[in-house]
C-alpha positions in Angstrom: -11.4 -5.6 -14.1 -9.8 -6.3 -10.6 -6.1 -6.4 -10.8 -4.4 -9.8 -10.8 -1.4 -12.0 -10.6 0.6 -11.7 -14.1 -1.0 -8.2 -14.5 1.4 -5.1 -14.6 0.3 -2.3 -12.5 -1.5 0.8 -14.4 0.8 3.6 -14.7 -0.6 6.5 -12.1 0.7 9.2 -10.6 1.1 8.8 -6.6 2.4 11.1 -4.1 5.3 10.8 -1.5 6.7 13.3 0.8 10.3 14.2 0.5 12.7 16.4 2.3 11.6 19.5 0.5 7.7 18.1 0.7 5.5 16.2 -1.8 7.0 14.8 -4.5 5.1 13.2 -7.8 6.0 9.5 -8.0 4.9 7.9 -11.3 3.7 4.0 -10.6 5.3 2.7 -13.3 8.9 3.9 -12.2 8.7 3.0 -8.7 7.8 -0.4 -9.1 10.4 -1.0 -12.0 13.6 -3.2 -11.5 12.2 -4.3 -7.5 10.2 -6.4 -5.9 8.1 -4.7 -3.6 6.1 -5.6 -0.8 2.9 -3.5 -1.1 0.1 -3.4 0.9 -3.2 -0.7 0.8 -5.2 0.7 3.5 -8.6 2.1 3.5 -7.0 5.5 5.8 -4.0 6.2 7.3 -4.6 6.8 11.3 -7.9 4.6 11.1 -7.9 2.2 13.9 -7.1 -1.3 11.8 -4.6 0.9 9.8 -2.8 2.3 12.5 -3.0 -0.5 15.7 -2.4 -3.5 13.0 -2.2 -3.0 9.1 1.1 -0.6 9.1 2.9 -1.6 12.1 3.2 -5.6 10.9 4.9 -4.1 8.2 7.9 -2.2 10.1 8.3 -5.2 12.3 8.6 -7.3 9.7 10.8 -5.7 7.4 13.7 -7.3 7.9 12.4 -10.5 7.3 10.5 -9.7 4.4 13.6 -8.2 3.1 15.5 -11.0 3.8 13.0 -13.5 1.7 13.8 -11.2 -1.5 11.8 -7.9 -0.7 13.4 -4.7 -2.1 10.9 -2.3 -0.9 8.0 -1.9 1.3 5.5 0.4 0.1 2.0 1.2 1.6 -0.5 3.3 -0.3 -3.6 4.8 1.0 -6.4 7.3 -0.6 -5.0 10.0 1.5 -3.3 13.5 1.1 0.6 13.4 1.3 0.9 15.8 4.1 -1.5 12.8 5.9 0.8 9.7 4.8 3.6 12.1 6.0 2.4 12.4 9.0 0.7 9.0 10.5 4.9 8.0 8.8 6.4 9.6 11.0 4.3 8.9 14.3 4.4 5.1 13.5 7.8 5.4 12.9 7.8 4.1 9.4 11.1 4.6 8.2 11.2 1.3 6.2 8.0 1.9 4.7 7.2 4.2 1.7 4.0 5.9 2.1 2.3 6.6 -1.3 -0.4 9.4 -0.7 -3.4 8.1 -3.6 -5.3 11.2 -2.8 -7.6 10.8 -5.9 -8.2 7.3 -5.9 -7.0 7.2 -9.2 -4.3 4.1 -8.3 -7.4 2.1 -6.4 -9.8 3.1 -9.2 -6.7 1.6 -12.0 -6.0 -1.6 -10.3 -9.9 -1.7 -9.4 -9.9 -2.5 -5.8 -12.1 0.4 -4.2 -14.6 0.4 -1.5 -17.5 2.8 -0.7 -16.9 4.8 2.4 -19.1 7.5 2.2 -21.4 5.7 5.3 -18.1 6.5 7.3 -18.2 10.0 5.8 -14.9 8.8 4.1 -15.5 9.0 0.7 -14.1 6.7 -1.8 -11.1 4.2 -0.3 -9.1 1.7 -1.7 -9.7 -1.8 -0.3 -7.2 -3.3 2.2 -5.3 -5.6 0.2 -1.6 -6.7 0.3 0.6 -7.5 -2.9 4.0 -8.8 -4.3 5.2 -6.7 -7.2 8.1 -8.0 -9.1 9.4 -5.4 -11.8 5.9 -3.6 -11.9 3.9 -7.2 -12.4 1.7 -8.6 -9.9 3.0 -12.1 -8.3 1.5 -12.5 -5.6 -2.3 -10.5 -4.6 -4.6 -11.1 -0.9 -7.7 -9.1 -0.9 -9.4 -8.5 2.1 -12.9 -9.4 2.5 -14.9 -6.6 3.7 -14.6 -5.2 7.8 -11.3 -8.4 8.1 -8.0 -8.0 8.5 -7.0 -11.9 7.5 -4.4 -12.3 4.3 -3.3 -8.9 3.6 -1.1 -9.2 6.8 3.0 -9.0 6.8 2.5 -12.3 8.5 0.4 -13.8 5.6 2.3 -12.2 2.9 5.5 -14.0 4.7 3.9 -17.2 4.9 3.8 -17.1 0.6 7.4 -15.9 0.1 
């Protein structure tokens, strides 16, 4: 069942790259004690992804920090080394990337899209959240090929 508000995330195993390289990042640790502005994207360096989704985020920061945001986090069925990357060319420095390289956190919180049309396999939706100590408060799933609610701008609008 599709994740929802009042729903604690599903403890899964997520990637981030360090200093020293990838580093394991349990879900259930990251998002505990925070409220963190998370969002999901189908691929890092697609075009949405890149031109839109991501960048929002680091322009916004400050002021989604400054309605009660701890963190902003971004996750994306990608490999670390590729979250690491499309980071540091967006400039991301506000933004944790968390590589979902399995699908296993879009297959837990059941918000997963086919593709494999795209020769991309299975993706997580795009989707934006509010997590407050690992529940979900606030959720804005994208309908399919739209880039509407799952904005910083939206997300803003409901803090």
């Amino acid at each position: 069942m599709t994740i929802a508000v009042g729903d604690t995330l599903p403890d899964v195993k997520l990637i981030k790259v360090g200093e020293s390289g990838p580093e394991p990042v349990q879900s259930s640790e990251y998002f505990a004690g925070k409220k963190v502005a998370l969002f999901a994207v189908p691929g890092a360096f697609t075009p949405t992804c890149s031109a839109k989704h991501l960048p929002g985020f680091v322009e916004k920061a400050e002021e989604l920090k400054a309605k009660g945001i701890d963190e902003i986090a971004c996750v994306s069925v990608n490999d670390a080394f590729v979250m690491g990357a499309w980071g540091k060319v967006s400039e991301a420095e506000n933004v944790t990337l968390l590589a979902d390289g399995n699908a296993d956190f879009a297959k837990a919180v059941d918000l997963v899209m086919d593709g494999s049309g795209f020769g991309m396999g299975t993706r997580s939706q795009r989707y934006s959240m509010v997590v407050d100590n690992g529940v979900v408060s606030q959720i804005n799933v994208e309908a399919p090929g739209t880039f509407e609610v799952s904005s910083a701008d939206y997300l803003l609008g409901q803090l």
